[in-house]
Biopython code that builds the backbone (N, CA, C, O; Angstrom):
import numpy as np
from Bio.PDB.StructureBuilder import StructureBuilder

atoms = [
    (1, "UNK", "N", (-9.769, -3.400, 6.257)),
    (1, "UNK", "CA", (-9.037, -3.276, 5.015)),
    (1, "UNK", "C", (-8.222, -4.521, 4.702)),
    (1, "UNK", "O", (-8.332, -5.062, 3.602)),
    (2, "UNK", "N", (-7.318, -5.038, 5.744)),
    (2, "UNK", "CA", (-7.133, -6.322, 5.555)),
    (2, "UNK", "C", (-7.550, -7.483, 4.798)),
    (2, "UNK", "O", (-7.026, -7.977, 3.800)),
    (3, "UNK", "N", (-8.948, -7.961, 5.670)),
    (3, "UNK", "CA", (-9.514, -9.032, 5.346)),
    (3, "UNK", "C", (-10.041, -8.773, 3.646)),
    (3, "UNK", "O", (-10.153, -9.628, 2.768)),
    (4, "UNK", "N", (-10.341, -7.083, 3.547)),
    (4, "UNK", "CA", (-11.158, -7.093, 1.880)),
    (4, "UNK", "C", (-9.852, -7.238, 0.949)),
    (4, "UNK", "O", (-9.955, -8.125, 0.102)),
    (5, "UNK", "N", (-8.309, -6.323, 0.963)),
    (5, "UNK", "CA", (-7.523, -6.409, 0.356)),
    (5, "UNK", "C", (-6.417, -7.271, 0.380)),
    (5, "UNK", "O", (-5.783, -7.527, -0.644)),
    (6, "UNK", "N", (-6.219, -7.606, 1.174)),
    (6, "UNK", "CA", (-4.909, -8.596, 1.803)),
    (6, "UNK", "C", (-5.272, -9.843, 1.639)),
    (6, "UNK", "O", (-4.934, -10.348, 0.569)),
    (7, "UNK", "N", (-5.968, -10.610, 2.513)),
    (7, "UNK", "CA", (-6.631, -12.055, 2.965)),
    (7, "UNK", "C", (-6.808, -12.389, 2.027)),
    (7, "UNK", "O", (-6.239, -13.465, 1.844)),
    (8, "UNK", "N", (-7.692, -11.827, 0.656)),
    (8, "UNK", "CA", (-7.656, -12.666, -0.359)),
    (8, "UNK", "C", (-6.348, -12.827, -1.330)),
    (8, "UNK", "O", (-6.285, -13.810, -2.068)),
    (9, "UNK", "N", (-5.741, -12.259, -1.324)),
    (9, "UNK", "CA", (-4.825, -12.484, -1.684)),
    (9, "UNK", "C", (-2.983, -13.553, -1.621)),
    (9, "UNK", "O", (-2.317, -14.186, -2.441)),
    (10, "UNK", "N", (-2.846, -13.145, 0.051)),
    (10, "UNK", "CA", (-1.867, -13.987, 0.748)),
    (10, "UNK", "C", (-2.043, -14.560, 2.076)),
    (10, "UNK", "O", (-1.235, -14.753, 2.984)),
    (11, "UNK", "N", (-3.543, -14.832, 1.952)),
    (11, "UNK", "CA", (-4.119, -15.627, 2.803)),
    (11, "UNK", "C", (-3.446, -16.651, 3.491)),
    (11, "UNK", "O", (-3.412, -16.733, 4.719)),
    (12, "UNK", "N", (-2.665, -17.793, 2.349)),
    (12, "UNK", "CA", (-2.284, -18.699, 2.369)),
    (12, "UNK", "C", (-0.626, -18.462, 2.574)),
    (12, "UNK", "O", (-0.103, -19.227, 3.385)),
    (13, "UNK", "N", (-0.174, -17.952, 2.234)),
    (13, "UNK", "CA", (1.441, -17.209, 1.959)),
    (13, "UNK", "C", (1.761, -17.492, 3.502)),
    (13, "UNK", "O", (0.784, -17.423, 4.248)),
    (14, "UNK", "N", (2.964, -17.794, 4.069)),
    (14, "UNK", "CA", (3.644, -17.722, 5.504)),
    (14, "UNK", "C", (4.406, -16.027, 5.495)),
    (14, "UNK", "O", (4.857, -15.205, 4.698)),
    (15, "UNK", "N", (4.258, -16.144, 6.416)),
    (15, "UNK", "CA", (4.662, -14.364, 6.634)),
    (15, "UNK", "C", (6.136, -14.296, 6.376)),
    (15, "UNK", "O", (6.672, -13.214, 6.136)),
    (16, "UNK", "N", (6.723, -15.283, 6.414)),
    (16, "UNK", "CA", (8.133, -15.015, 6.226)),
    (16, "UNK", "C", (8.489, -15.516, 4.665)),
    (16, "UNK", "O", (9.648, -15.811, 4.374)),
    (17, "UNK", "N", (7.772, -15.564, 4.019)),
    (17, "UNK", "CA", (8.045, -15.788, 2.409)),
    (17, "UNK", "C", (6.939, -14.852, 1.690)),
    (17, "UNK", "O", (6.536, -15.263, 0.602)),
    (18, "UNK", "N", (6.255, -13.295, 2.316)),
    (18, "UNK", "CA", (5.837, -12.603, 1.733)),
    (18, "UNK", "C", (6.748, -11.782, 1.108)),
    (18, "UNK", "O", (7.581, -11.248, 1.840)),
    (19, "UNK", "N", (6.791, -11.522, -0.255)),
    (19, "UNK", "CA", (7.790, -10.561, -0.646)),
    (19, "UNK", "C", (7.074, -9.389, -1.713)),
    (19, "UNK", "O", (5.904, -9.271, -2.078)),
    (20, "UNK", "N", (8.131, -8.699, -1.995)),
    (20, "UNK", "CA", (7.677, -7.373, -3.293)),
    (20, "UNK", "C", (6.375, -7.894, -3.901)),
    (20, "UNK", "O", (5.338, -7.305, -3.594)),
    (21, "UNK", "N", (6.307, -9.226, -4.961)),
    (21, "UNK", "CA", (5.552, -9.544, -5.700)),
    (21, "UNK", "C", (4.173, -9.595, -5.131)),
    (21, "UNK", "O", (3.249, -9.338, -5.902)),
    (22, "UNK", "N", (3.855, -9.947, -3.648)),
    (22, "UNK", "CA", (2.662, -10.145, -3.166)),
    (22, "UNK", "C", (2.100, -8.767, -3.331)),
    (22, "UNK", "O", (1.155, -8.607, -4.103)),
    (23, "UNK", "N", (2.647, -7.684, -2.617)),
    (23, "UNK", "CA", (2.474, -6.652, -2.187)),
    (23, "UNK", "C", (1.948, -6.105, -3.214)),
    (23, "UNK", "O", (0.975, -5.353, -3.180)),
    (24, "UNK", "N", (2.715, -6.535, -4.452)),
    (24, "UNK", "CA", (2.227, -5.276, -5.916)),
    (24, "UNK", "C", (1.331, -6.281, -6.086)),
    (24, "UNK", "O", (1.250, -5.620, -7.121)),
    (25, "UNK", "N", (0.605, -7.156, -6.142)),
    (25, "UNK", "CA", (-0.360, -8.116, -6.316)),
    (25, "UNK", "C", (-1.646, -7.878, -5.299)),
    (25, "UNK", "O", (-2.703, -8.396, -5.659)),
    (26, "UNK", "N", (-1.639, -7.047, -3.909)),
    (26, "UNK", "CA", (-2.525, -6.551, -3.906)),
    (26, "UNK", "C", (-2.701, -5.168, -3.770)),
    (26, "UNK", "O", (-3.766, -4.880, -3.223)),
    (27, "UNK", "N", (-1.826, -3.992, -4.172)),
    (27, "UNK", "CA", (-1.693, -2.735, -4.185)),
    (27, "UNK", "C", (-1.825, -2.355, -5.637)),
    (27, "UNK", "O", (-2.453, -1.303, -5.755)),
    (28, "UNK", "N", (-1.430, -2.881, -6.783)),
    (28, "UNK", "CA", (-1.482, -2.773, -8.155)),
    (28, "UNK", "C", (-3.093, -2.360, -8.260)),
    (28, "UNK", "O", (-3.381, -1.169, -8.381)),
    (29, "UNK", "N", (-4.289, -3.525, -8.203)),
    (29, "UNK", "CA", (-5.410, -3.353, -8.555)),
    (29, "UNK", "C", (-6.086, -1.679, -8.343)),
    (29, "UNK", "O", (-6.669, -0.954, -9.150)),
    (30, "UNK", "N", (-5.747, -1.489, -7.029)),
    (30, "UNK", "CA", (-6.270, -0.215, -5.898)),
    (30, "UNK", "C", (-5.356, 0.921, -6.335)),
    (30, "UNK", "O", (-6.005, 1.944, -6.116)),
    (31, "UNK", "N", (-4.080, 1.277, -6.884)),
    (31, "UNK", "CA", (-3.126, 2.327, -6.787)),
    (31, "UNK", "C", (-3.726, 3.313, -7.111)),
    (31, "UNK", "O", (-3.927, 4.181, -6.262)),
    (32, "UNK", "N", (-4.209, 3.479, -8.491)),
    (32, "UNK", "CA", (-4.451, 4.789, -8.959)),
    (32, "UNK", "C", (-6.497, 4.668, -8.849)),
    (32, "UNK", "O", (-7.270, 5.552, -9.219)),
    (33, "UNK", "N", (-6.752, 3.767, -8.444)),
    (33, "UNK", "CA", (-8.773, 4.126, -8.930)),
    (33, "UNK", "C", (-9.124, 4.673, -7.406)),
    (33, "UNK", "O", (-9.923, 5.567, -7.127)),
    (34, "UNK", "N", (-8.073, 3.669, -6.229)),
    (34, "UNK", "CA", (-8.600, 4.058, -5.074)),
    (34, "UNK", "C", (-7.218, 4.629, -4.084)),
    (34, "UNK", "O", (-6.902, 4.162, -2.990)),
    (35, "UNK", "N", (-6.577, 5.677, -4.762)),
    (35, "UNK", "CA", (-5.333, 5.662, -3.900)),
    (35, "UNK", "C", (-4.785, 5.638, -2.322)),
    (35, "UNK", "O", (-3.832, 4.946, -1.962)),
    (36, "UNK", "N", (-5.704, 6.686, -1.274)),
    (36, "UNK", "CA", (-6.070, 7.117, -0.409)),
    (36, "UNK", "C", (-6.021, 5.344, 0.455)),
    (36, "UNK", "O", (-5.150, 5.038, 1.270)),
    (37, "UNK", "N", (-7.062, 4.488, 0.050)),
    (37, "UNK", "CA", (-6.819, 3.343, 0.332)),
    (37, "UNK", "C", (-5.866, 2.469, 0.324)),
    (37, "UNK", "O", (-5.595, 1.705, 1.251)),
    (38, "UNK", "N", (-5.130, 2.571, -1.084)),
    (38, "UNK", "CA", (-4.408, 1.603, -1.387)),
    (38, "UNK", "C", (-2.614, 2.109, -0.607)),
    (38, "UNK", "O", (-1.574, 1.473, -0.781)),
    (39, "UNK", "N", (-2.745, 3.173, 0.078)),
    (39, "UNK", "CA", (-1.333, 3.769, 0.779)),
    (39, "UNK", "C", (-1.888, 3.624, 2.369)),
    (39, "UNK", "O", (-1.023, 3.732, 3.238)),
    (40, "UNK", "N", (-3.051, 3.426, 2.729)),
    (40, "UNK", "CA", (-3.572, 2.937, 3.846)),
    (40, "UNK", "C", (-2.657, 1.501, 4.229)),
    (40, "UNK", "O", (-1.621, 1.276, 4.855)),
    (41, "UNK", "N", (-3.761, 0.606, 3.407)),
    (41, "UNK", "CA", (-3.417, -0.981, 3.194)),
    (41, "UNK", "C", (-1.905, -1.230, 2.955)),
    (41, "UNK", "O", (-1.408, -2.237, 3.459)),
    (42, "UNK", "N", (-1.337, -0.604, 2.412)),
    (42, "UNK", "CA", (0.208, -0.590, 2.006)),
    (42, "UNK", "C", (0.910, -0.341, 3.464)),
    (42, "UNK", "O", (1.764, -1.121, 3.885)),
    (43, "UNK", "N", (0.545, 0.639, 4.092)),
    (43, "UNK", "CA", (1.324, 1.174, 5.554)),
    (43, "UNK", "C", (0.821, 0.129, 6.278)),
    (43, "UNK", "O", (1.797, -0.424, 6.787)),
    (44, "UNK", "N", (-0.481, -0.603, 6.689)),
    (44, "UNK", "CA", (-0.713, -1.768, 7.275)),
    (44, "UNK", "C", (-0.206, -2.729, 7.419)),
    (44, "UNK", "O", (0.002, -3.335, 8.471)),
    (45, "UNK", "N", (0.202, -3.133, 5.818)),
    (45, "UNK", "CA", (1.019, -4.277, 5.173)),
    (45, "UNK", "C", (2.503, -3.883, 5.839)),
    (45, "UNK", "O", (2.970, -4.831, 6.470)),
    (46, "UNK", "N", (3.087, -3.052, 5.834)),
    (46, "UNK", "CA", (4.309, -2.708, 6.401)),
    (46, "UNK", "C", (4.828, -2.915, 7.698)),
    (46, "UNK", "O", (5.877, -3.453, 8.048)),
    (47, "UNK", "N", (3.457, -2.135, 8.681)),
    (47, "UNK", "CA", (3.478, -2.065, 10.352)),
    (47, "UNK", "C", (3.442, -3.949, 10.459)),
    (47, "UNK", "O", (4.296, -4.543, 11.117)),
    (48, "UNK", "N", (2.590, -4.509, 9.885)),
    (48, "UNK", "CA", (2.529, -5.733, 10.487)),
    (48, "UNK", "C", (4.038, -6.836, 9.736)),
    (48, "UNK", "O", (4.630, -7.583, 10.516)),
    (49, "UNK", "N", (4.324, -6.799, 8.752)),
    (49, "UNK", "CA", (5.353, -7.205, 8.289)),
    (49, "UNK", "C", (6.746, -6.660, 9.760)),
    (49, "UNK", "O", (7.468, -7.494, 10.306)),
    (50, "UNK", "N", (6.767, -5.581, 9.992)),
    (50, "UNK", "CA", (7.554, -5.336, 10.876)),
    (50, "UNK", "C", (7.400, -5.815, 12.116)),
    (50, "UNK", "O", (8.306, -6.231, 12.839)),
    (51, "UNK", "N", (5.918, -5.742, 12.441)),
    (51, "UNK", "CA", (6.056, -6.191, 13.734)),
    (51, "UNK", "C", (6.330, -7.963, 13.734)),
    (51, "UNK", "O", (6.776, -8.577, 14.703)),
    (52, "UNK", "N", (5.988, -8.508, 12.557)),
    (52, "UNK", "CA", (6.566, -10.354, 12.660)),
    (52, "UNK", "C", (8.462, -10.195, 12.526)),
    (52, "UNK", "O", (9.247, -11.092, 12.832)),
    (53, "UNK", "N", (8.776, -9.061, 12.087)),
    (53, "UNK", "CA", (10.079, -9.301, 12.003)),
    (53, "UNK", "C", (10.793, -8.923, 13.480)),
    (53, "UNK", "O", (11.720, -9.530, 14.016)),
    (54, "UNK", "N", (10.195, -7.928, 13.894)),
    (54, "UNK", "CA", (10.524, -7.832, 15.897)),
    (54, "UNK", "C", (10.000, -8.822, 16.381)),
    (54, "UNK", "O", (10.042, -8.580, 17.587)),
    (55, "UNK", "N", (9.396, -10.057, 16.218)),
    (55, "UNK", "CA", (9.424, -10.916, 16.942)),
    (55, "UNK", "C", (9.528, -12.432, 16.273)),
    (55, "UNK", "O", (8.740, -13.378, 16.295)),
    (56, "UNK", "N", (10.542, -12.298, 15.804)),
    (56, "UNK", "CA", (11.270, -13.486, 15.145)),
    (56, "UNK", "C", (11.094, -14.191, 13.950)),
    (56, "UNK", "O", (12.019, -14.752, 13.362)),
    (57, "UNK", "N", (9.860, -14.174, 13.555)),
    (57, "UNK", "CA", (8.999, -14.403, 12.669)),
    (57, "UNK", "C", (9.327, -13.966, 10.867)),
    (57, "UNK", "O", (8.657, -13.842, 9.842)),
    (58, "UNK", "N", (10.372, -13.879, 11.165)),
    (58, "UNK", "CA", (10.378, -12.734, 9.263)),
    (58, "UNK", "C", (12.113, -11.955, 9.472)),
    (58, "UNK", "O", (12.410, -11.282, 10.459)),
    (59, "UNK", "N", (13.031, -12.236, 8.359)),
    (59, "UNK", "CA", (14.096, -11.539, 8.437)),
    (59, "UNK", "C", (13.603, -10.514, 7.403)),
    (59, "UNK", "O", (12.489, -10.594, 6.886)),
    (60, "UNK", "N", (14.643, -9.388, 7.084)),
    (60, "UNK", "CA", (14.833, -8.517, 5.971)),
    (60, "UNK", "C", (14.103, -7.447, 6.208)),
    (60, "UNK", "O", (13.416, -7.558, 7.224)),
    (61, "UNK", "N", (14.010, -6.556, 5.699)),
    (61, "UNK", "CA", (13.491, -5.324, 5.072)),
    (61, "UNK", "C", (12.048, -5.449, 4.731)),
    (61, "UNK", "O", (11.876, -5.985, 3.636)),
    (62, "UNK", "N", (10.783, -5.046, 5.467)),
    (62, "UNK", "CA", (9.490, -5.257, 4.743)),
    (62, "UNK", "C", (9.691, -4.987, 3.011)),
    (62, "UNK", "O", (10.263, -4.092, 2.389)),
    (63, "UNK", "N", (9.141, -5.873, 2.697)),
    (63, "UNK", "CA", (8.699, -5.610, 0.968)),
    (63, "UNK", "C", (7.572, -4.764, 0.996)),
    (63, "UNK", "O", (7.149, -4.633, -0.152)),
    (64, "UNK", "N", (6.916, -4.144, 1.806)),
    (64, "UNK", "CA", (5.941, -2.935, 1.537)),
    (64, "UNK", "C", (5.996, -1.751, 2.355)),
    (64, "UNK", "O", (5.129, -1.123, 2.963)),
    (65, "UNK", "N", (7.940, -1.524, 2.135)),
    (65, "UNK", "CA", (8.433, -0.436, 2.547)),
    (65, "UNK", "C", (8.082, 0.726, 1.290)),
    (65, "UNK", "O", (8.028, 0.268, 0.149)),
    (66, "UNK", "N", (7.826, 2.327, 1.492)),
    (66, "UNK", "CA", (7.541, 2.876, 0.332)),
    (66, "UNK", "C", (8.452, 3.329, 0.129)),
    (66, "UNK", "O", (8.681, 3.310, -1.081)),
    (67, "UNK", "N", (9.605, 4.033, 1.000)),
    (67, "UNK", "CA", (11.402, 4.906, 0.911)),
    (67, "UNK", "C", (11.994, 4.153, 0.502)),
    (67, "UNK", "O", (12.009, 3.015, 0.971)),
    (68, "UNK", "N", (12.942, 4.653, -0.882)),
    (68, "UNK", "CA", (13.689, 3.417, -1.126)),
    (68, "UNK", "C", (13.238, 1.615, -1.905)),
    (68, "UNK", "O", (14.011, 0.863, -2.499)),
    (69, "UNK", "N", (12.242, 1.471, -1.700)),
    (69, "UNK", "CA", (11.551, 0.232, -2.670)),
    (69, "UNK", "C", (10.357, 0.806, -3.192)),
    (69, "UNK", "O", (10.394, 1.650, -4.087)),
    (70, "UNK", "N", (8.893, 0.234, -2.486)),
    (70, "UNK", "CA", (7.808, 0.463, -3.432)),
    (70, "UNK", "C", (7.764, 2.558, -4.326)),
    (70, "UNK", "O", (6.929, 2.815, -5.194)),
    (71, "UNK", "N", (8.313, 3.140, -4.062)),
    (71, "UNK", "CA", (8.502, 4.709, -4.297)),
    (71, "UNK", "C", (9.349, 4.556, -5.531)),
    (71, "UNK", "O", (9.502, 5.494, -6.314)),
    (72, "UNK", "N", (9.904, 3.362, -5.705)),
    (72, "UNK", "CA", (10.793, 3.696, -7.132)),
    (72, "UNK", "C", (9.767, 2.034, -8.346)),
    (72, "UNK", "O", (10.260, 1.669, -9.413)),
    (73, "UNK", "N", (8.486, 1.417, -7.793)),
    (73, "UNK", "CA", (8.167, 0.468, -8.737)),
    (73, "UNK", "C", (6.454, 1.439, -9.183)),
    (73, "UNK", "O", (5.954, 1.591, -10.297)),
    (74, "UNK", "N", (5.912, 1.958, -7.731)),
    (74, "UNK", "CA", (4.884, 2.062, -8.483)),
    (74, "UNK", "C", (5.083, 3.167, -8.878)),
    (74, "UNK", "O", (6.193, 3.698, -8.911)),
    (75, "UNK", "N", (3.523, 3.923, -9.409)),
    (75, "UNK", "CA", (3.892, 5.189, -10.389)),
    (75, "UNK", "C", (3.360, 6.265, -9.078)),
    (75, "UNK", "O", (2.864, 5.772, -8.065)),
    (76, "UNK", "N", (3.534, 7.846, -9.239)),
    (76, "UNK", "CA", (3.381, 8.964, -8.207)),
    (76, "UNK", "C", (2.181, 8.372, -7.843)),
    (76, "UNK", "O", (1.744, 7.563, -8.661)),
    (77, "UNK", "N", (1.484, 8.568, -6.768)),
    (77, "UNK", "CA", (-0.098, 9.184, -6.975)),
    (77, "UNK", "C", (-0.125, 10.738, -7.250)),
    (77, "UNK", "O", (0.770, 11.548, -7.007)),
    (78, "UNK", "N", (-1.371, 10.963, -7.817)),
    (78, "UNK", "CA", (-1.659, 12.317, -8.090)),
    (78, "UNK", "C", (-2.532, 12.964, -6.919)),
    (78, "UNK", "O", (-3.705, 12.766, -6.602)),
    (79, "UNK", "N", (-1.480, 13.869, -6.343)),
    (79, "UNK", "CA", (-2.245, 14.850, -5.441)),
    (79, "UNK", "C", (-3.244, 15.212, -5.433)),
    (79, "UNK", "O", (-3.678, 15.569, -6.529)),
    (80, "UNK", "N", (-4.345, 15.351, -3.994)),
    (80, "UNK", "CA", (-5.787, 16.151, -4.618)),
    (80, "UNK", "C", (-5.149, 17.435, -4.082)),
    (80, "UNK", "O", (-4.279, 17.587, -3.224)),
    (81, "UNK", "N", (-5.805, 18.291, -4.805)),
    (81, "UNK", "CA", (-6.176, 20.001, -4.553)),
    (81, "UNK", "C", (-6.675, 20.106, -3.843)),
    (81, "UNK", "O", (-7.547, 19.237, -3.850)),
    (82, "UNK", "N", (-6.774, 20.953, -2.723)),
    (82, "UNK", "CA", (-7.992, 21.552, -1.818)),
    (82, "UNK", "C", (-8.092, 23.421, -2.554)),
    (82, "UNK", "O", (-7.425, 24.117, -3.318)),
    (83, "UNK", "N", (-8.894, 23.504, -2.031)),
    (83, "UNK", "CA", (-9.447, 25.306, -2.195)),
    (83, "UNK", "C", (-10.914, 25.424, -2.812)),
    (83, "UNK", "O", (-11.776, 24.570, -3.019)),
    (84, "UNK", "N", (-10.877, 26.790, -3.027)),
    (84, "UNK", "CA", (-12.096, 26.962, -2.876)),
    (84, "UNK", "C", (-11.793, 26.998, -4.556)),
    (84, "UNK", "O", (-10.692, 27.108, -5.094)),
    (85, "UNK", "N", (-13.248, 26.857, -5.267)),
    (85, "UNK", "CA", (-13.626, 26.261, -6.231)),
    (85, "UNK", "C", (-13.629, 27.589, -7.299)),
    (85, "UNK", "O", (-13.987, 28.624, -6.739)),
    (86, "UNK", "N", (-13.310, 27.727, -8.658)),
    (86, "UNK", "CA", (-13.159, 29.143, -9.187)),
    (86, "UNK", "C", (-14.740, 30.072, -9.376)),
    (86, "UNK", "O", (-15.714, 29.353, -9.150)),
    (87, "UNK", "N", (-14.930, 30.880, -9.584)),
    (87, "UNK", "CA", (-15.681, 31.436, -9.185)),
    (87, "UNK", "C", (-16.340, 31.302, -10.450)),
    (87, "UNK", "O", (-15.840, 31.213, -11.571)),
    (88, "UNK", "N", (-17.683, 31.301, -10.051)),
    (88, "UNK", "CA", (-19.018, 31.288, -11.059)),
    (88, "UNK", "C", (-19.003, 33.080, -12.081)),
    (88, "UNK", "O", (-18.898, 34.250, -11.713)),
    (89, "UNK", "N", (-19.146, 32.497, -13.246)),
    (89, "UNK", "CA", (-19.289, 33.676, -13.625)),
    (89, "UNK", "C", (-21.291, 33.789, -13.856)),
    (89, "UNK", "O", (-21.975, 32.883, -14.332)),
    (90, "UNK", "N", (-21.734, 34.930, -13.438)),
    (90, "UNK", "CA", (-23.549, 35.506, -14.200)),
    (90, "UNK", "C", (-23.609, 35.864, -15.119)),
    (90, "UNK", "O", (-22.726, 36.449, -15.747)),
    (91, "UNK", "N", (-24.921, 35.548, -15.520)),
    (91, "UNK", "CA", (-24.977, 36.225, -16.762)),
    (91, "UNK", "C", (-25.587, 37.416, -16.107)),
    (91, "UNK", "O", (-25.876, 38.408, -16.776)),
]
sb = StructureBuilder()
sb.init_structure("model")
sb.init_model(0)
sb.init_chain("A")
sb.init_seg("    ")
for serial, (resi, resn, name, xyz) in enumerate(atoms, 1):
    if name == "N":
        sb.init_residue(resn, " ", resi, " ")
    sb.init_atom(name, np.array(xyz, "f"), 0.0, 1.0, " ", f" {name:<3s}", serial, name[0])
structure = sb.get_structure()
């Protein structure tokens, strides 16, 4: 998921000058067509942002935290339904 959503994007970027703007730059495209994915790649983007900041590499607050930051820029996703499907009517 990385290399297809991320890499092209902040390939070039140093990890410690990734901020908000990257993040909605590659989560924007994916939010609502592929959501399931795009909250994947987002939690990825997060775990690894954190782990450069436990090891010296990156101060602050990940910018692709969802509590508190990305939860108040992008829009809900829309829940899927599960159950069973309404019933067929015969003729």
């Amino acid at each position: 998921m990385l290399a297809t959503y991320v890499y092209p994007v902040i390939r070039e970027v140093p990890i410690d000058e990734i901020g908000t703007s990257h993040v909605l730059d590659i989560l924007e495209p994916i939010w609502k067509a592929k959501a399931e994915t795009a909250s994947r790649v987002r939690a990825r983007i997060e775990t690894t942002l954190d782990a450069a900041k436990a090891r010296g590499f990156r101060d602050g607050e990940s910018p692709a935290r969802w509590r508190g930051h990305l939860a108040l820029i992008l829009p809900v996703r829309s829940r899927l339904t599960r159950g069973s499907a309404p019933p067929h009517s015969l003729p």
